[in-house]
C-alpha positions as CSV (number, residue, x, y, z in Angstrom):
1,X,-2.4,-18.5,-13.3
2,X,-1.8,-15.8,-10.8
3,X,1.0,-13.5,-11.0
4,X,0.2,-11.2,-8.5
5,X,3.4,-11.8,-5.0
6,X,2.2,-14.1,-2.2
7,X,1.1,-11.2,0.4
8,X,1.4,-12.3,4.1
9,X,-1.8,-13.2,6.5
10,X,-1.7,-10.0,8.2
11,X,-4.3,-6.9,8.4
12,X,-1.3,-3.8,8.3
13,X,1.0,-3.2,6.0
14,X,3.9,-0.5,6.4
15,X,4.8,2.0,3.7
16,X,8.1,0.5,3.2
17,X,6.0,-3.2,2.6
18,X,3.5,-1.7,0.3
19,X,6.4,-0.6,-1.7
20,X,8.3,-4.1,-1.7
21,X,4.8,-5.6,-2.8
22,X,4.0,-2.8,-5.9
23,X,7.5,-3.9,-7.0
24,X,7.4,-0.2,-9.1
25,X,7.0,2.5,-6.5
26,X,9.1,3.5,-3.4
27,X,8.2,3.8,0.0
28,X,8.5,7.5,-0.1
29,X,5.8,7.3,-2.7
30,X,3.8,5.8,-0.7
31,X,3.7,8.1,2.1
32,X,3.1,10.6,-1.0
33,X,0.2,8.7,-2.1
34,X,-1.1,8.6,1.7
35,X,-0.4,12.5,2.1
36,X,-2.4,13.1,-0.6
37,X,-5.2,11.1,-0.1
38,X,-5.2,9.0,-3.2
39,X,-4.8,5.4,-0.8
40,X,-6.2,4.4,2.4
41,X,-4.5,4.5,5.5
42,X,-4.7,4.4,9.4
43,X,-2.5,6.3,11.6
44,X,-1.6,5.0,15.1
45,X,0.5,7.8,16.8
46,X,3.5,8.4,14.5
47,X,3.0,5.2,12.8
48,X,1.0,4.9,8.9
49,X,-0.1,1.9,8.2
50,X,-2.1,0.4,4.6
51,X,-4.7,-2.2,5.7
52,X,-4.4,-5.4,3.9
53,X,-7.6,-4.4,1.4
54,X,-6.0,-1.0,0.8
55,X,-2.5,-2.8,-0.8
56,X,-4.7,-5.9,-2.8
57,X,-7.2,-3.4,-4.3
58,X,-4.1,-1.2,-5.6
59,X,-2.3,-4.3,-6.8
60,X,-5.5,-5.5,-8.3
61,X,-6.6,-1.5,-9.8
62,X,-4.1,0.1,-9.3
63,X,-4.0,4.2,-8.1
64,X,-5.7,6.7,-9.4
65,X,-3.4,9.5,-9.8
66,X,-5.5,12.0,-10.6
C-alpha cells in the first residue's frame, strides 16, 4: 500500500507545492532548504522551482539537514 500523496504529472514544482506535498514543512522552509543547498533546484529569472525528482527523492529520503 502506498501512502505517499498522488503528485501531479508535471516536471516543476513551486516552493509553496513542495511544502503542500511534505505535509510537515512550510514554503519558507523550502526556500531555506534551497538557499542553503541541501535540495535541488533551478532558477528561471526570479522564479525557484524543485524538479519533480528533487520533491519524490525527499518524500521518499527525506533531507539531509546536516
Amino acid at each position: 500500500m502506498n501512502d505517499m500523496p498522488e503528485i501531479p504529472n508535471k516536471r516543476f514544482f513551486r516552493p509553496d507545492e513542495v511544502a503542500r506535498y511534505l505535509e510537515y514543512v512550510s514554503k519558507r522552509m523550502v526556500y531555506r532548504w534551497c538557499q542553503e543547498e541541501k535540495i535541488r533546484f533551478i532558477r528561471y529569472g526570479r522564479r525557484t522551482v524543485i524538479p519533480r525528482e528533487e520533491l519524490l527523492r525527499i518524500m521518499k529520503e527525506g533531507v539531509n539537514l546536516e
